[in-house]
VEXSEPA-333390 format. One record per residue: y, x, z of N, C-alpha, C in turn; residue number from 1. Coordinates in Angstrom, 3 decimals, always signed. Atoms other than C-alpha are relative to their C-alpha. Layout:
<nodes>
+----------+----------+----------+----------+----------+----------+----------+----------+----------+------+
!      n_v !      n_u !      n_w !     ca_v !     ca_u !     ca_w !      c_v !      c_u !      c_w ! resi !
+----------+----------+----------+----------+----------+----------+----------+----------+----------+------+
!        Y !        X !        Z !        Y !        X !        Z !        Y !        X !        Z !  NUM !
...
+----------+----------+----------+----------+----------+----------+----------+----------+----------+------+
</nodes>
This chain:
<nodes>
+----------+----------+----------+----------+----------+----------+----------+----------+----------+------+
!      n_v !      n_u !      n_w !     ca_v !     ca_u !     ca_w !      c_v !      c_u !      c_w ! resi !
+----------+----------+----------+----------+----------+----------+----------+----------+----------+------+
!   +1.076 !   +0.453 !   -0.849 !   +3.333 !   +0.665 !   +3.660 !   +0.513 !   -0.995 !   +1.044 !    1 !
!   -0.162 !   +1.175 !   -1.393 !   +5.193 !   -1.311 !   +6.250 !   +0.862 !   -0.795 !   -0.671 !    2 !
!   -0.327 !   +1.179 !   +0.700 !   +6.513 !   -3.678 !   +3.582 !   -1.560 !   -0.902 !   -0.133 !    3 !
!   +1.322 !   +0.974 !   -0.090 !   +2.455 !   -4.422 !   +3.550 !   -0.183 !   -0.471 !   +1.435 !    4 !
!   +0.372 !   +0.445 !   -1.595 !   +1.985 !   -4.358 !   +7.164 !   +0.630 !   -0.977 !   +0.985 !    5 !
!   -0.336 !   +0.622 !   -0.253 !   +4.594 !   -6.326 !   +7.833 !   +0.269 !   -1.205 !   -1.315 !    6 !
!   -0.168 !   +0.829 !   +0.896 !   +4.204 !   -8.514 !   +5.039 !   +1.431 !   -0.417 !   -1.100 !    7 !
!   -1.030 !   +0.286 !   +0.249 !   +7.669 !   -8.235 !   +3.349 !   +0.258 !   +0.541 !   -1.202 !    8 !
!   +0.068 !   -0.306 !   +1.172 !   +8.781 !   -8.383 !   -0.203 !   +0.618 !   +1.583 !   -0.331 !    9 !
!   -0.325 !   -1.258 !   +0.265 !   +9.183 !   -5.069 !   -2.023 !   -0.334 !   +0.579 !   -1.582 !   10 !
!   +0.612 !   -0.024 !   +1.304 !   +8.840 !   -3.476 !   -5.041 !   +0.282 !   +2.038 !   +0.213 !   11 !
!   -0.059 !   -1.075 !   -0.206 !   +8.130 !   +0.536 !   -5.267 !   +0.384 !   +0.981 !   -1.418 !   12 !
!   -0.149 !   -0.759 !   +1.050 !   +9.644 !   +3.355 !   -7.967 !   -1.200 !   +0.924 !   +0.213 !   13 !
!   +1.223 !   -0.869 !   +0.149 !   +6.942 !   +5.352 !   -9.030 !   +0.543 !   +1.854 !   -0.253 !   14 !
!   -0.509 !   -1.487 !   +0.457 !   +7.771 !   +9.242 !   -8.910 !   -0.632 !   +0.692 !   -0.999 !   15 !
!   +1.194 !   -0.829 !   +0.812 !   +6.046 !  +11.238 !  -11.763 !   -0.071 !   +1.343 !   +0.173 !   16 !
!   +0.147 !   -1.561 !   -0.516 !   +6.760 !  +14.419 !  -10.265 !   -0.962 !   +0.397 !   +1.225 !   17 !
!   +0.800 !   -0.644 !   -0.951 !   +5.231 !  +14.372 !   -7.028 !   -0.370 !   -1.495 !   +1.005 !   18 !
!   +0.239 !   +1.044 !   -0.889 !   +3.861 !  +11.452 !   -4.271 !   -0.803 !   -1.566 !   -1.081 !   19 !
!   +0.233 !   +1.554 !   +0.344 !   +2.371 !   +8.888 !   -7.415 !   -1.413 !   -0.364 !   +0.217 !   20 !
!   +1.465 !   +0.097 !   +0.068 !   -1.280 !   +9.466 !   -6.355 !   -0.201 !   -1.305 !   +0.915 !   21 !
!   +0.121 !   +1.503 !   -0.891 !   -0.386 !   +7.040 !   -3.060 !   +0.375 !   -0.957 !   -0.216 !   22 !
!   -0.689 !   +1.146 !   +0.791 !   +1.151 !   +4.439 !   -5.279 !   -1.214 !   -0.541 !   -0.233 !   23 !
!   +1.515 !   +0.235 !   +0.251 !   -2.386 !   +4.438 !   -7.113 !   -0.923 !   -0.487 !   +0.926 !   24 !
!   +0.975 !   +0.129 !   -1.500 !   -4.579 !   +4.493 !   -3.677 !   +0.791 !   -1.583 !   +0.604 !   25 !
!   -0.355 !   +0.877 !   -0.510 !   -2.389 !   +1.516 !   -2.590 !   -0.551 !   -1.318 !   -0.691 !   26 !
!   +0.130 !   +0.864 !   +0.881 !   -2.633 !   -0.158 !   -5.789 !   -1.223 !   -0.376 !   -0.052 !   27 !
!   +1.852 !   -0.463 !   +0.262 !   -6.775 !   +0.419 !   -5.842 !   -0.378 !   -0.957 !   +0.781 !   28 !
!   +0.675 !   +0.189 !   -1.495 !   -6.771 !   -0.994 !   -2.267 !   +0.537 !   -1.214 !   +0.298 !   29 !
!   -0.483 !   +1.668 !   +0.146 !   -4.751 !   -4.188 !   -2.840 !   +0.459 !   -0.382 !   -0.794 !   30 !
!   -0.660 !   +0.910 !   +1.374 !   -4.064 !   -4.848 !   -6.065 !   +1.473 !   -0.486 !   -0.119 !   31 !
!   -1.518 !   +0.457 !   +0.185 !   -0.159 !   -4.827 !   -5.919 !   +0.301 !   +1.117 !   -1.507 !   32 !
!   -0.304 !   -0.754 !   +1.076 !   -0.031 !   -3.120 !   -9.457 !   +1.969 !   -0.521 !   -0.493 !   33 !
!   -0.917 !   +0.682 !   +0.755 !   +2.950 !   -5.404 !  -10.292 !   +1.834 !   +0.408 !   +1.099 !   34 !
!   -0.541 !   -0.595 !   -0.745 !   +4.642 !   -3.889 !   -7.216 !   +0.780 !   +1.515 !   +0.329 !   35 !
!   -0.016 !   -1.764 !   -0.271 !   +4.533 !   -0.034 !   -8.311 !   +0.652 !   +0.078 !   -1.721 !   36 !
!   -0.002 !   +0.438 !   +1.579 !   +6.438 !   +0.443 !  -11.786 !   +0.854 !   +1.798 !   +0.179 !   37 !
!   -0.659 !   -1.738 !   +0.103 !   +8.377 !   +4.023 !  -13.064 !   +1.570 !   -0.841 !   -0.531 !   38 !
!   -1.595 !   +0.365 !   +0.067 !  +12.348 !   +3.590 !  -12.935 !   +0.614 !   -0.473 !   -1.757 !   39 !
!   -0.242 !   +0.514 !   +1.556 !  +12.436 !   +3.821 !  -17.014 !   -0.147 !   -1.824 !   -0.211 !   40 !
!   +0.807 !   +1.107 !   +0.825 !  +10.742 !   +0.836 !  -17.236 !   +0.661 !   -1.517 !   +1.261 !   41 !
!   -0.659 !   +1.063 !   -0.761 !  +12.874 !   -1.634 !  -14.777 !   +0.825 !   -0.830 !   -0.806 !   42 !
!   -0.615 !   +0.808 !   +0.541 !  +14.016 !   -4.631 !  -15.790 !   +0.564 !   -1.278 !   +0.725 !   43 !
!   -0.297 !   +0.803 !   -1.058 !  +15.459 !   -7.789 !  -14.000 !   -1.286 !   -0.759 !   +0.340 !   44 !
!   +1.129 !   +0.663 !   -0.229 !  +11.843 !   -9.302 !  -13.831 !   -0.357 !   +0.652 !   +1.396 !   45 !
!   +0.646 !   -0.651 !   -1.424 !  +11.158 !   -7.129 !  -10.834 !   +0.979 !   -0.274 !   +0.800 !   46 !
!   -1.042 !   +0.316 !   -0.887 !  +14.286 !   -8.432 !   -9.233 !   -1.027 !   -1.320 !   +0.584 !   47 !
!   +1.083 !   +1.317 !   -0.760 !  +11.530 !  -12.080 !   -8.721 !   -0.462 !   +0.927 !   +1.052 !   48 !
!   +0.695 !   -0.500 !   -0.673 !   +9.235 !   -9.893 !   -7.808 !   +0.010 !   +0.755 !   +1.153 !   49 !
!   -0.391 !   -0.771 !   -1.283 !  +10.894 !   -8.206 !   -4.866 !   +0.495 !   -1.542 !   +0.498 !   50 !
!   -0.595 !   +1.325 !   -0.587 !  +12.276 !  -12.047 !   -3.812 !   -1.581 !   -0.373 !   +0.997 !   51 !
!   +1.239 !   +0.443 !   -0.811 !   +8.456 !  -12.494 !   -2.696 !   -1.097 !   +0.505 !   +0.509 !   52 !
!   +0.625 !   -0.917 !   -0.966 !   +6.076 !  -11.004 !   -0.165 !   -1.273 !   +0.165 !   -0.767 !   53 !
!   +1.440 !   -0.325 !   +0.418 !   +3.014 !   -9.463 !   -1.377 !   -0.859 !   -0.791 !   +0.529 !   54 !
!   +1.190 !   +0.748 !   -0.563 !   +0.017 !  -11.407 !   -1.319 !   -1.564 !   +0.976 !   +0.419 !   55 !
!   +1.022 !   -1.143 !   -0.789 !   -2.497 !   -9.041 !   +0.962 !   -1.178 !   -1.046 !   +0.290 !   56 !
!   +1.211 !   +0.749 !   -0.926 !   -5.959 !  -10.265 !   +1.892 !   -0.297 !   +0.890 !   +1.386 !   57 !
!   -0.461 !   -0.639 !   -1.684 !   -5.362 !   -9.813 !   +5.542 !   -1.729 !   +0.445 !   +0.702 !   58 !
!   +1.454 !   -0.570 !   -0.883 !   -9.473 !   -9.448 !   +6.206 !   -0.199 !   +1.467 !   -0.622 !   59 !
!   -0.382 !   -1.529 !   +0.025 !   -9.234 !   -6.092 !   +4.065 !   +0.388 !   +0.358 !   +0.330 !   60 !
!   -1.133 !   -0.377 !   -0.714 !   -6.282 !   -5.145 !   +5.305 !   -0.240 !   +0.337 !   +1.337 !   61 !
!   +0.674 !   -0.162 !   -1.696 !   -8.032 !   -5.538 !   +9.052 !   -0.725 !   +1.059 !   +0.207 !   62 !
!   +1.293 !   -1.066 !   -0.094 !  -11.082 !   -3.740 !   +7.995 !   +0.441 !   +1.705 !   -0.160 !   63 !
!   -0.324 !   -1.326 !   -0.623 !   -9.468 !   -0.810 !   +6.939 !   +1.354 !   +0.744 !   +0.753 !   64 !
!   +0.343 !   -0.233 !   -1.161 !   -7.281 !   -0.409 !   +9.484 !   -0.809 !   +0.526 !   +1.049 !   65 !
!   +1.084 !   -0.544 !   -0.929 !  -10.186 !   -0.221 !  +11.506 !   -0.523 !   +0.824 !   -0.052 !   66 !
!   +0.504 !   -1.162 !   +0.227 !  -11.522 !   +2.071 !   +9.518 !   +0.964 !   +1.250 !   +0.277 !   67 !
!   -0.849 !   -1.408 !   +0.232 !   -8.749 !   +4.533 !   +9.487 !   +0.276 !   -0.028 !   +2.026 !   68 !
!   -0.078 !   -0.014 !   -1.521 !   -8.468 !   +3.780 !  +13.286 !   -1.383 !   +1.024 !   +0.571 !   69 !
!   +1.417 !   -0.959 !   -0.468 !  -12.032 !   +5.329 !  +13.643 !   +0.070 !   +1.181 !   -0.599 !   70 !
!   +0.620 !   -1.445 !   +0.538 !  -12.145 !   +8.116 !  +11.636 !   +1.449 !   +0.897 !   +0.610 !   71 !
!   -1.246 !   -1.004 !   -0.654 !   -8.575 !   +9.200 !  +13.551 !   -0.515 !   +0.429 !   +1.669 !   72 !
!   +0.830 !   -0.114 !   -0.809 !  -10.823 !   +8.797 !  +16.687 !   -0.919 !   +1.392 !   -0.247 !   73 !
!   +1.056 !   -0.654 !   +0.173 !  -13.755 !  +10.845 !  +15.663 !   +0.939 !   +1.189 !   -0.473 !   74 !
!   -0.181 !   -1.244 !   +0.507 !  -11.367 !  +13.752 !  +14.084 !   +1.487 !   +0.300 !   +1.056 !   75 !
!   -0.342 !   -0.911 !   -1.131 !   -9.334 !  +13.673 !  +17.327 !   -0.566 !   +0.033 !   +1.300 !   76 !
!   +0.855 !   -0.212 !   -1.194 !  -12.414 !  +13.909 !  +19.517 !   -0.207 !   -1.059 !   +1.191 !   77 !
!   +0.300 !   +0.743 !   -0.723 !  -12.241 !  +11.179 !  +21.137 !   -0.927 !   -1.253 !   +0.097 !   78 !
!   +0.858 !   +0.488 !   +0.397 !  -15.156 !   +9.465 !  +19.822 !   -1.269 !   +1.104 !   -0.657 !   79 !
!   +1.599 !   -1.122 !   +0.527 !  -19.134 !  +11.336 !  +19.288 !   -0.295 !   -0.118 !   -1.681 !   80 !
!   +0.307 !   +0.146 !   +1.777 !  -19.528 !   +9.205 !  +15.688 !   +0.660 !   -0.269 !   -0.440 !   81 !
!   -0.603 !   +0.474 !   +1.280 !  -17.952 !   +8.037 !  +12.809 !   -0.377 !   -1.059 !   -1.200 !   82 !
+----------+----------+----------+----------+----------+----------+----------+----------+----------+------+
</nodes>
């Protein structure tokens, strides 16, 4: 996540035991599929692909943010709605 947030190249092993649901949810939410791969399957092609920063659309990226900023509000009381 703070290879997105700070915009910086990366490339992620995929676990199949436990943690690959937030790989998915990332992938869903910005389309870095090419970013998330399972260790079997590495090859030097993902060596490019870590040379260059993910391309994020920074107005999604804002929005939720914002969103997850509010609903951490509202479920630690310090906001009435949601």
């Amino acid at each position: 996540m703070f290879s997105i947030i700070f915009n910086k190249p990366f490339i992620a092993f995929i676990n199949t035991k436990r943690g690959n649901e937030r790989f998915f949810s990332l992938n869903q939410t910005f389309h870095l599929n090419n970013r998330f791969i399972y260790p079997k399957q590495f090859e030097k092609k993902e060596l490019d692909i870590m040379k260059k920063a993910p391309n994020i659309n920074m107005t999604d990226f804002n929005n939720l943010k914002a969103k997850s900023v509010k609903y951490l509000e509202y479920h630690l009381g310090l906001v009435d709605s949601y």
